[in-house]
N, C-alpha and C positions, 0 to 999 in steps of 0.2 A: 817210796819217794812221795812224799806231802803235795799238796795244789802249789805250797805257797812255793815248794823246790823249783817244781815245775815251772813256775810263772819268772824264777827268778831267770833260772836258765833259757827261758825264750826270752825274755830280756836283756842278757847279756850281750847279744849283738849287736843292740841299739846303743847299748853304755857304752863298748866297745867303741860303736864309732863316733858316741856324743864326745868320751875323752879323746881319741883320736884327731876330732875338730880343735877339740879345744887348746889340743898340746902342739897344734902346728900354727894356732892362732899367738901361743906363747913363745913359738921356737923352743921346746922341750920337747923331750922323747919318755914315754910312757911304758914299762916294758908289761906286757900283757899279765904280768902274773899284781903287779901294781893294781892293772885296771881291775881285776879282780876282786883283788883285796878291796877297793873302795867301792866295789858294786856291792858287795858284801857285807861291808860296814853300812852303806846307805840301803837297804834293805832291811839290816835288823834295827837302824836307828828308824824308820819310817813304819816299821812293823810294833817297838816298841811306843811310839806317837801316837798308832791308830790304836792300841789298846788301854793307853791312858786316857785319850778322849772317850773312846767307848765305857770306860769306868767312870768318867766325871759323869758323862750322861744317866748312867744307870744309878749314880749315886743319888742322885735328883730326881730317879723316877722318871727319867727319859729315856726313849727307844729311840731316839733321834738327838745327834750330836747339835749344838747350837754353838755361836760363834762366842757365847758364853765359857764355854770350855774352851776353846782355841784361844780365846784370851788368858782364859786361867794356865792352859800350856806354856805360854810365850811368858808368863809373868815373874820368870826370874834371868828373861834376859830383857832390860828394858827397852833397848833400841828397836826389837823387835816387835815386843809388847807397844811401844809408841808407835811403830807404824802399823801396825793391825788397826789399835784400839782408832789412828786416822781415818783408816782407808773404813771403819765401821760405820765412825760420827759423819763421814760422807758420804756413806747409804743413805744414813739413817734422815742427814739432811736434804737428800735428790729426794726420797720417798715423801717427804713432807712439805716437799715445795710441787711435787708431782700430784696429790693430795688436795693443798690447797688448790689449786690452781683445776685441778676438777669439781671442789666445790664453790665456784663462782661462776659456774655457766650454770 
């Protein structure tokens, strides 16, 4: 059994009860073999994620992911891609208003 099995399986009980919440929040019933299946499916889709990032990074000669790759990730669904590339240019703008504003004391 791999780290990544192992990790999945001590998380199963947390997906357990995150869908659990969420299927009494909808008035739905979830039957555990369900919850499964989509702990399953979102583990290998977020396992597939993290080594696409990991390859934009190394493709560029980085050892460290940048949110240059997470935008190139997100860049064929655009709704997504528009709210990342937001929530970036609004770093990007606190930092340079944080920036100026230490250089005028």
């Amino acid at each position: 059994m791999s780290a990544s099995d192992t990790e999945q399986e001590g998380n199963s009980g947390s997906s357990l009860h995150y869908v659990d919440e969420a299927c009494l929040d909808l008035s739905v019933n979830a039957t555990p073999q369900f919850i499964g299946s989509l702990t399953e499916l979102a583990w290998v889709q977020l396992d597939n994620i993290a080594k696409d990032l990991e390859n934009f990074a190394k493709h560029a000669n980085r050892s460290t992911v940048s949110t240059a790759d997470v935008l190139l990730l997100a860049r064929k669904n655009p709704d997504l891609h528009g709210l990342l590339q937001k929530v970036v240019d609004d770093e990007a703008a606190e930092r340079a208003a944080k920036a100026a504003g230490k250089s005028r004391r």
